[in-house]
C-alpha positions as CSV (number, residue, x, y, z in Angstrom):
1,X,7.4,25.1,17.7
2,X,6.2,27.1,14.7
3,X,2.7,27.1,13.6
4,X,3.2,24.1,10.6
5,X,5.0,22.0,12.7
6,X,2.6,22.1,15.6
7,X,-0.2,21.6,13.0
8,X,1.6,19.0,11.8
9,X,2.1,17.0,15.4
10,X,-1.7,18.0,16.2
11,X,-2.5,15.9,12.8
12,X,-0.4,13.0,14.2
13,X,-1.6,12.7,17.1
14,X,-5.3,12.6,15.5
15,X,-4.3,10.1,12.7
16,X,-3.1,7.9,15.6
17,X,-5.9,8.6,18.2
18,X,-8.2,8.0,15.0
19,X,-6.3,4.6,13.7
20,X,-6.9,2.5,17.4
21,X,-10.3,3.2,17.1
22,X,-10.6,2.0,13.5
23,X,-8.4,-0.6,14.1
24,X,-9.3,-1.9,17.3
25,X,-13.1,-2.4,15.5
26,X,-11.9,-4.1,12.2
27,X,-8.4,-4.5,11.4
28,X,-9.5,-4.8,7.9
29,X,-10.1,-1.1,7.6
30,X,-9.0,0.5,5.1
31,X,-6.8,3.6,5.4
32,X,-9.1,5.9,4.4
33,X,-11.7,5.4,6.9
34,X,-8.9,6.8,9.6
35,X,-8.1,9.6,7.4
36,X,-12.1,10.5,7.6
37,X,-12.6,9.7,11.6
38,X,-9.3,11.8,12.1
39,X,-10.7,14.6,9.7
40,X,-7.6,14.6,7.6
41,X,-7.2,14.6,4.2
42,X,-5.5,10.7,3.2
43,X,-2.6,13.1,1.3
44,X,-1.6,14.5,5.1
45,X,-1.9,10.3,6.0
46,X,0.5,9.0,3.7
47,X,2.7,12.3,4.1
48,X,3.5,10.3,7.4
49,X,2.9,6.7,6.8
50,X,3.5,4.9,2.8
51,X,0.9,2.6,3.5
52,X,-1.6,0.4,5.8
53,X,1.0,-1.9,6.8
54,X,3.3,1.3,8.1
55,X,0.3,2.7,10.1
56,X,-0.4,-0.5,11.8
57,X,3.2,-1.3,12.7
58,X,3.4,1.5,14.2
59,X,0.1,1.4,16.5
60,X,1.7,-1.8,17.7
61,X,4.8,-0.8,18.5
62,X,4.0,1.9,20.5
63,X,0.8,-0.5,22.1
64,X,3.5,-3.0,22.9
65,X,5.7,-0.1,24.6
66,X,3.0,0.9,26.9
67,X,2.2,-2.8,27.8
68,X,5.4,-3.2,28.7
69,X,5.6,-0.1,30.9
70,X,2.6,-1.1,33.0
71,X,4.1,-4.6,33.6
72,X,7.4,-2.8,35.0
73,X,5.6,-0.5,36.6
74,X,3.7,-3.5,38.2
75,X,6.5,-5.3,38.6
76,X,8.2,-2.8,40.6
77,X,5.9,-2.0,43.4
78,X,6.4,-4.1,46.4
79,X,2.5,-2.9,47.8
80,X,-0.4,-5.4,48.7
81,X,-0.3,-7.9,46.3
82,X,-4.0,-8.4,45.1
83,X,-4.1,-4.7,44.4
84,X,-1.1,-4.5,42.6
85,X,-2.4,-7.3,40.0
86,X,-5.8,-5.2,39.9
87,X,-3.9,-2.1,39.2
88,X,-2.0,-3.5,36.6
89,X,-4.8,-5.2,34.9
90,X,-7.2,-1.7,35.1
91,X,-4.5,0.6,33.6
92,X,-3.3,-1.9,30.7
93,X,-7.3,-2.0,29.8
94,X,-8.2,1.7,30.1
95,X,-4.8,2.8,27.7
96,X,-5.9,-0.3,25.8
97,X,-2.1,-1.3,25.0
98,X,-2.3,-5.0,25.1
99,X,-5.3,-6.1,23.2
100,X,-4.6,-3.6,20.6
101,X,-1.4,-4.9,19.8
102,X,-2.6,-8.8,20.3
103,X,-5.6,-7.1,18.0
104,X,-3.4,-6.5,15.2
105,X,-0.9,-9.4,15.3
106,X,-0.8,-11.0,12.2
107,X,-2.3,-8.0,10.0
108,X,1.2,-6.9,9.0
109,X,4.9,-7.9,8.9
110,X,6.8,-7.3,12.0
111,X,10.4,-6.4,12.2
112,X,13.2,-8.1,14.6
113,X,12.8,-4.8,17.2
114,X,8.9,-5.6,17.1
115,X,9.4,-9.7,17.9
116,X,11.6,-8.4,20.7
117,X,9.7,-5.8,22.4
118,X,6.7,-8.5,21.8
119,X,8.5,-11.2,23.5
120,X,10.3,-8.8,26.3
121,X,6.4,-8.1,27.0
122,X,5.2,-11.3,27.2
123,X,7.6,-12.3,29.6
124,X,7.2,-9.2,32.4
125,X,3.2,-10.9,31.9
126,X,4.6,-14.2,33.0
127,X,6.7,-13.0,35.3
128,X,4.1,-10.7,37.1
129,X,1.3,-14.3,36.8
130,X,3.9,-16.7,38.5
131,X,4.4,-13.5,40.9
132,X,0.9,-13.4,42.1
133,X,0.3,-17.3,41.8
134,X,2.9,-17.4,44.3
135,X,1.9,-15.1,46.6
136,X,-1.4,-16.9,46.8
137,X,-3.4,-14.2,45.4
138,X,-4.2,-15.5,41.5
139,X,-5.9,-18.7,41.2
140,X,-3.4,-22.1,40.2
141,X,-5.5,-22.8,37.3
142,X,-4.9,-19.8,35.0
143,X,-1.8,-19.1,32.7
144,X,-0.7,-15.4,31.8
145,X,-2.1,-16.6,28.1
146,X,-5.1,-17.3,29.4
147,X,-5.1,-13.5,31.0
148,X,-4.2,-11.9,27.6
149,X,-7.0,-13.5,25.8
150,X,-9.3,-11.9,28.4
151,X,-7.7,-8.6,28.5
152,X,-8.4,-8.6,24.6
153,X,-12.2,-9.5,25.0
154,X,-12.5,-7.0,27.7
155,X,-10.9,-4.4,25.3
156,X,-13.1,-5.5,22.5
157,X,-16.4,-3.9,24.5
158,X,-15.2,-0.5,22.2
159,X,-17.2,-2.3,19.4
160,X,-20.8,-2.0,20.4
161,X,-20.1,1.7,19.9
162,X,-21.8,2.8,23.7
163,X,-21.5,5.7,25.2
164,X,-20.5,3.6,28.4
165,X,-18.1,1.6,27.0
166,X,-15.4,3.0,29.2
167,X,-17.5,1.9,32.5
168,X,-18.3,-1.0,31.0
169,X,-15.0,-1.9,30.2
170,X,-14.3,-1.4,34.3
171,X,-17.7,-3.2,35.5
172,X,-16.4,-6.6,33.3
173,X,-12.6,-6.1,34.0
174,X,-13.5,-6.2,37.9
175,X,-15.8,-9.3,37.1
176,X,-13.3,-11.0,35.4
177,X,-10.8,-9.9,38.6
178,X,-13.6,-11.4,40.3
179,X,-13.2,-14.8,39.3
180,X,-9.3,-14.8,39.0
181,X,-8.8,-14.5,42.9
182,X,-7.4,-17.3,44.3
183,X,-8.7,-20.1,45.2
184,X,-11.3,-19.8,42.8
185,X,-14.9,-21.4,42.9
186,X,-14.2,-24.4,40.8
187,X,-12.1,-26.5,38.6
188,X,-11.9,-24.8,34.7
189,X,-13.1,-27.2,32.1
190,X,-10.0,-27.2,29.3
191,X,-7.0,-27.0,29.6
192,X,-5.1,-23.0,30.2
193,X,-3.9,-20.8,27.0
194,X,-0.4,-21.5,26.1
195,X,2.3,-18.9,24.5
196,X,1.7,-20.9,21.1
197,X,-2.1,-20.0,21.2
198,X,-0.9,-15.8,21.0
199,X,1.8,-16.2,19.1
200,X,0.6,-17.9,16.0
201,X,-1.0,-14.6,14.9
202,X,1.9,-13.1,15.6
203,X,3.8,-15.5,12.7
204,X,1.1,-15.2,10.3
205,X,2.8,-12.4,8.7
206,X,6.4,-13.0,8.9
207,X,8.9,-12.1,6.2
């Protein structure tokens, strides 16, 4: 890789590094506040991406990609059951995959490949739930909706700006694991998350 090009991938990776942080505070954001916390100029930004809506698209897709892997990862490990779920859980919340693309749902217009990767995602989360439900680990009274919601306030910690945020994220994740172990201490007032509840974000912005 010659010089400009690797200069070129260093300044993606740093636009994209820079546009989850942005993003995952205040989807709002405008563009040029990641072109400043990725110490670009915004001509090298749109050189890559012809608007907001591109940028975030993008973020999601690739957030949505890495959800997916940890699920199948997950999915695929025949180990100790409790752990498994655990270890699923931690390393969704440390890459921050999940909540950034339930985050951005409904701040741009997805395409078919985006619905499908979305919904191909939210089914390996189901299908991992009923898992541990039925191997007596996860508590009865909890949907995988009711999970994502979580994951996403979990994942929202990045906000108070702390230099712990990252072992604070952990301490609350394993709290929240905590209180998901089956049989759990008590009945939940409410009733559970559905799929409607995280969708409708999700069809906010449809073409």
């Amino acid at each position: 890789m010659n010089g400009r090009r690797a200069e070129a991938a260093q300044n993606d990776s740093r636009i994209l590094d820079a546009a989850r942080e942005v993003f995952i505070a205040d989807p709002g954001a405008p563009i040029s506040a990641v072109a400043a916390r990725a110490g670009v100029g915004i001509a090298a930004l749109y050189r890559r991406y012809d608007n907001k809506e591109d940028l975030l698209r993008e973020l999601a897709h690739d957030a949505c990609k890495r959800y997916r892997d940890d699920l199948l990862l997950a999915l695929a490990d025949a180990g100790d059951p409790w752990t498994v779920y655990c270890d699923c859980l931690t390393r969704i919340v440390a890459g921050r995959s999940q909540g950034l693309a339930q985050r951005l749902a409904g701040t741009f217009a997805s395409t078919p490949e985006m619905r499908a990767l979305a919904q191909d995602a939210a089914g390996l989360m189901e299908k991992l739930h009923q898992r541990a439900q039925k191997q007596k680990v996860l508590r009865a009274d909890v949907s995988s909706a009711d999970l994502v919601i979580l994951l996403e306030m979990i994942m929202l910690i990045d906000v108070v700006g702390s230099p712990a945020k990252d072992a604070l994220r952990t301490r609350y994740l394993a709290l929240v694991l905590q209180s998901l172990r089956a049989p759990g201490a008590g009945p939940l007032p409410g009733r559970p998350a559905s799929p409607d509840d995280l969708t409708a974000r999700w069809r906010a912005q449809q073409p």
